[in-house]
DRENVOLUM-217387 format. One line per field, with one value per residue (C-alpha): z, y, x; residue in one letter; residue number from 1. Coordinates in Angstrom, 3 decimals, decimal comma. Last residue first. Layout:
# DRENVOLUM-217387
w <- (Z;...)
v <- (Y;...)
u <- (X;...)
rest <- (A;...)
nr <- (NUM;...)
***
This chain:
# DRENVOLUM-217387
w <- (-15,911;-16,694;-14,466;-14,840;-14,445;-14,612;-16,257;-19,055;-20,710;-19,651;-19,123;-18,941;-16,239;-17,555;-21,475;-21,384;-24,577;-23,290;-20,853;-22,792;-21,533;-18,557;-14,855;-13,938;-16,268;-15,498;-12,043;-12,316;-14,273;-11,869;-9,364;-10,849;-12,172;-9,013;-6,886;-9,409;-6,971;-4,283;-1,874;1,919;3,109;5,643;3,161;2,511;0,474;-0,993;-1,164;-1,038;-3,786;-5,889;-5,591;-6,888;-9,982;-10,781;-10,912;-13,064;-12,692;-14,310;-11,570;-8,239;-6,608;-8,851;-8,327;-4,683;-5,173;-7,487;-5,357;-2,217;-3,696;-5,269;-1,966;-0,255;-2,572;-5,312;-5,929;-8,569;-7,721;-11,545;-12,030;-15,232;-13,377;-9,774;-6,867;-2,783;0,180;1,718;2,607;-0,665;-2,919;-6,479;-9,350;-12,894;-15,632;-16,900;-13,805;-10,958;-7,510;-4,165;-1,184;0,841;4,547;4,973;7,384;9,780;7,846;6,394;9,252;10,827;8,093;8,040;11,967;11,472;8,667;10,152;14,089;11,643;9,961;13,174;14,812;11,454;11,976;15,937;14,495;12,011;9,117;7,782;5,944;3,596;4,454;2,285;2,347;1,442;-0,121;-3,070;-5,266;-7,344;-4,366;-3,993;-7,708;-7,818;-4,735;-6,296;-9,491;-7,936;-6,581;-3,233;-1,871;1,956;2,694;5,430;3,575;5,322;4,546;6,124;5,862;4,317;3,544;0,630;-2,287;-1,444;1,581;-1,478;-3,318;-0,545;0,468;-3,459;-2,779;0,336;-0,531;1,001;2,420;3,491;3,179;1,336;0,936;5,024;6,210;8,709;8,938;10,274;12,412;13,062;13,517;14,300;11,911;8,184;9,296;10,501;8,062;4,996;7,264;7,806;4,436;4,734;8,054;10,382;12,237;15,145;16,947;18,503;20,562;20,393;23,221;22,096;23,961;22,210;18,782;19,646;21,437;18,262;15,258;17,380;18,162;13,878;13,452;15,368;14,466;10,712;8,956;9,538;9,487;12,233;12,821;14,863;16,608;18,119;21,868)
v <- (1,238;3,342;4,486;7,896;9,446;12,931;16,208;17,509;13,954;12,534;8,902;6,011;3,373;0,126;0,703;1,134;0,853;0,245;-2,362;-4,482;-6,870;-4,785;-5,222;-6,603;-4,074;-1,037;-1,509;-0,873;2,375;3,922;2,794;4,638;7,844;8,457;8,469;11,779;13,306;13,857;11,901;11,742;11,034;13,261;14,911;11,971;8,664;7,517;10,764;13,000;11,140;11,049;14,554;15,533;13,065;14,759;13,095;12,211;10,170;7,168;5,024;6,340;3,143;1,234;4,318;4,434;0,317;0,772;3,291;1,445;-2,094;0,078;1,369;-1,905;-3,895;-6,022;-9,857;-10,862;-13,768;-15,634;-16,087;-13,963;-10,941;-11,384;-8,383;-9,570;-7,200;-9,629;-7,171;-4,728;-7,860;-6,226;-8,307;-7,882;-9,234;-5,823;-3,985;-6,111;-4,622;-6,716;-5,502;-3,052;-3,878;-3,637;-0,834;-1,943;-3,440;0,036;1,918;-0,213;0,613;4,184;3,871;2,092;4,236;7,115;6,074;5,082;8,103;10,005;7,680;8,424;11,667;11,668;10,056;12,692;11,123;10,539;8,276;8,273;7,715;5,150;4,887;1,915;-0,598;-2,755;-3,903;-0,049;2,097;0,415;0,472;4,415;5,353;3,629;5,153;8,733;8,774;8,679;5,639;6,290;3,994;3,061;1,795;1,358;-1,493;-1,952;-5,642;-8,079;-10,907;-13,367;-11,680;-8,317;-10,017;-11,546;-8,287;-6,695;-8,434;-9,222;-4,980;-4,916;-7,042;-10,583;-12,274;-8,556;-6,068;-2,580;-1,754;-1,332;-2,358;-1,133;-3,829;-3,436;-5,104;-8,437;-11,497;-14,393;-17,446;-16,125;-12,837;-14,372;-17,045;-13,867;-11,857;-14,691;-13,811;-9,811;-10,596;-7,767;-8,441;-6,151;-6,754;-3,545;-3,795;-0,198;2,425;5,562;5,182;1,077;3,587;5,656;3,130;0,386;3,065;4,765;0,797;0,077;2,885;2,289;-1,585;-1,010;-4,112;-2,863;-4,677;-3,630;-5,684;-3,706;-5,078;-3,526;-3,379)
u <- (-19,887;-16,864;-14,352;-13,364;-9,912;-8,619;-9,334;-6,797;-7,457;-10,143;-8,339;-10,718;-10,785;-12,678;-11,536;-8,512;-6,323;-2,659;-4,008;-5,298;-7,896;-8,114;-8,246;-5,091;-2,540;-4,997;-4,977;-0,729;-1,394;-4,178;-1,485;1,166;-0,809;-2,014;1,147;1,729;-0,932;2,012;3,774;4,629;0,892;-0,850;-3,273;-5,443;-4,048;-7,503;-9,441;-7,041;-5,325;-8,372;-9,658;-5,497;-5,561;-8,981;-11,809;-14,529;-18,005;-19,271;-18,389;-18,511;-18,841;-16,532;-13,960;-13,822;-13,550;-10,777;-8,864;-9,471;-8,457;-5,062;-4,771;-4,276;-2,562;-4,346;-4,337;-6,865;-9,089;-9,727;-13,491;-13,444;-11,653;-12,247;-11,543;-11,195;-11,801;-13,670;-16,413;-15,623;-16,244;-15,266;-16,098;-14,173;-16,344;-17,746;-18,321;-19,732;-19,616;-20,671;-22,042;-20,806;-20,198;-16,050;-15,828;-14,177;-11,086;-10,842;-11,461;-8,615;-6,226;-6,724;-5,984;-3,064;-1,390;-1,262;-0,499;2,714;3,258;3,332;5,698;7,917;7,557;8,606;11,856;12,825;14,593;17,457;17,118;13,619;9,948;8,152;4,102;1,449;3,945;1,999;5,015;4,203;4,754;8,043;8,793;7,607;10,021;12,744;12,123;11,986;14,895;15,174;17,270;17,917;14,928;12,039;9,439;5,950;3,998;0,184;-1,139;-2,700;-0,740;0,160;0,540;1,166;4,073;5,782;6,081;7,146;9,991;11,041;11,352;13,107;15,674;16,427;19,442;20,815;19,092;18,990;15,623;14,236;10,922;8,646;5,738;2,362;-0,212;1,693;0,944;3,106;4,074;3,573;4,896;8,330;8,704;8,233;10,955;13,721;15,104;15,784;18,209;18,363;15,065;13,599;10,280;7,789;5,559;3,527;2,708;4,391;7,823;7,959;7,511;10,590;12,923;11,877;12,702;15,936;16,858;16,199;18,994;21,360;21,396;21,926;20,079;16,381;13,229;10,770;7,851;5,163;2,860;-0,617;-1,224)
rest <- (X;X;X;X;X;X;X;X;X;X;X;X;X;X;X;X;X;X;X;X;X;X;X;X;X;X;X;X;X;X;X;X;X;X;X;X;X;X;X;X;X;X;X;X;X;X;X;X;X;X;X;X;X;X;X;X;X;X;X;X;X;X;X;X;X;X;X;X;X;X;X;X;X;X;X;X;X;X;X;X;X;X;X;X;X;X;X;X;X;X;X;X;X;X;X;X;X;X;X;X;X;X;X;X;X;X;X;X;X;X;X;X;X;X;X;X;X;X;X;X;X;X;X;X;X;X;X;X;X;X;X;X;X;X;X;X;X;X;X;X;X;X;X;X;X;X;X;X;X;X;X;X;X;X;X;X;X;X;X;X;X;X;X;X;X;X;X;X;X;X;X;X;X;X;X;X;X;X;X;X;X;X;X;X;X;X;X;X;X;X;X;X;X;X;X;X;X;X;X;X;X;X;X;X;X;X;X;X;X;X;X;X;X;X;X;X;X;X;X;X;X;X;X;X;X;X;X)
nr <- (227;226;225;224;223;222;221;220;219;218;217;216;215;214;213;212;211;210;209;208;207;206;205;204;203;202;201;200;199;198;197;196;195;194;193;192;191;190;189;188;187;186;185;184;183;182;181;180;179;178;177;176;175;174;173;172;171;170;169;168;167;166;165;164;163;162;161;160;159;158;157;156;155;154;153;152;151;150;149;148;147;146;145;144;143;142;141;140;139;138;137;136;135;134;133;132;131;130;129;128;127;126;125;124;123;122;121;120;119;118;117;116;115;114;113;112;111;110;109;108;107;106;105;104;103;102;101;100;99;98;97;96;95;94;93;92;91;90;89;88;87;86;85;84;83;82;81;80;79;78;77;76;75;74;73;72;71;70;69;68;67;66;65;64;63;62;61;60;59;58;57;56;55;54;53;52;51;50;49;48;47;46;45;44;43;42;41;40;39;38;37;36;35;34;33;32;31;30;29;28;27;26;25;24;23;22;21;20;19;18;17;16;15;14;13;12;11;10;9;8;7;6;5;4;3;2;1)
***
């Protein structure tokens, strides 16, 4: 049975997030307090975290950033902020999805089941051998990245964007071919999603990262990554 961490200060709602997913066959285990999550996830496992902003001890975002550095797993924001710069600074700390208050319980379930199974063909299907562009090294099987023998830490779907990229190198796409390609038609977003994490690979990957020279811009196309 997978486990689900649920991180939610307002009791009403985390027991409509823990009645609805315990319904659909997960475990499910509720904290209020933002600081006792990073003890929490470094002691038990846990297959993916729901995860408020607004907490008390700890925000969501200095959540997330720790939990990108340390642990892999899937991050889904649960939020009533909506502007768009909260929704680009969570995407940008490394969360995989947000879904804002109110929302539809049966969506969220649905958003979940998402995120789990792209997360175990990913884990499954770690076999390709290693990439070497430049001096950054992608290792697909341990899903690490090294830029002149220094491990770089990268969130989920920036590792699958760069390795799609590594693989296809040389070839173009559109902002819209790469987000159904990494995020697939299910996710909450839109192609601008792109653009963030193309921008956030840029500042690990390259020596400057206002003159790119590993993933190029084609402008009026989309993005190619150069080997």
């Amino acid at each position: 049975m997978e486990k689900i961490l649920i991180v939610e200060d307002d009791r009403k709602i985390a027991q409509l997030e823990r009645d609805y997913l315990e319904s659909n066959g997960y475990e499910t285990v509720l904290l209020e307090d933002g600081a006792r999550v990073i003890p929490e996830l470094r002691k038990n496992h846990y297959d993916l975290v729901l995860l408020d902003i607004m907490l008390p001890g700890c925000n969501g975002y200095d959540i997330c950033r720790t939990v990108r550095d340390e642990i892999d797993i899937p991050i889904l924001m649960v939020t009533a902020r909506t502007e768009a710069v909260d929704v680009i600074r969570g995407l940008g700390l490394g969360a995989d999805d947000y879904i804002t208050k109110p929302f539809d319980p049966s969506q969220l379930v649905a958003r979940v089941r998402s995120h789990l199974k792209r997360y175990a063909r990913l884990t499954a299907g770690k076999t390709e051998g290693k990439i070497t562009v430049g001096d950054v090294v992608i290792e697909p099987k341990t899903w690490k990245v090294w830029k002149k023998d220094v491990e770089l830490k990268l969130p989920n779907r920036e590792f699958e964007l760069l390795r799609f990229l590594a693989v296809n190198a040389n070839i173009v796409f559109s902002k819209e071919e790469l987000f159904e390609k990494i995020w697939g038609f299910d996710y909450v977003s839109d192609a601008a999603t792109v653009s963030v994490h193309i921008n956030r690979l840029r500042e690990k990957i390259e020596d400057d990262a206002r003159n790119p020279k590993i993933i190029e811009t084609v402008w009026g196309v989309g993005y190619r990554l150069n080997a």
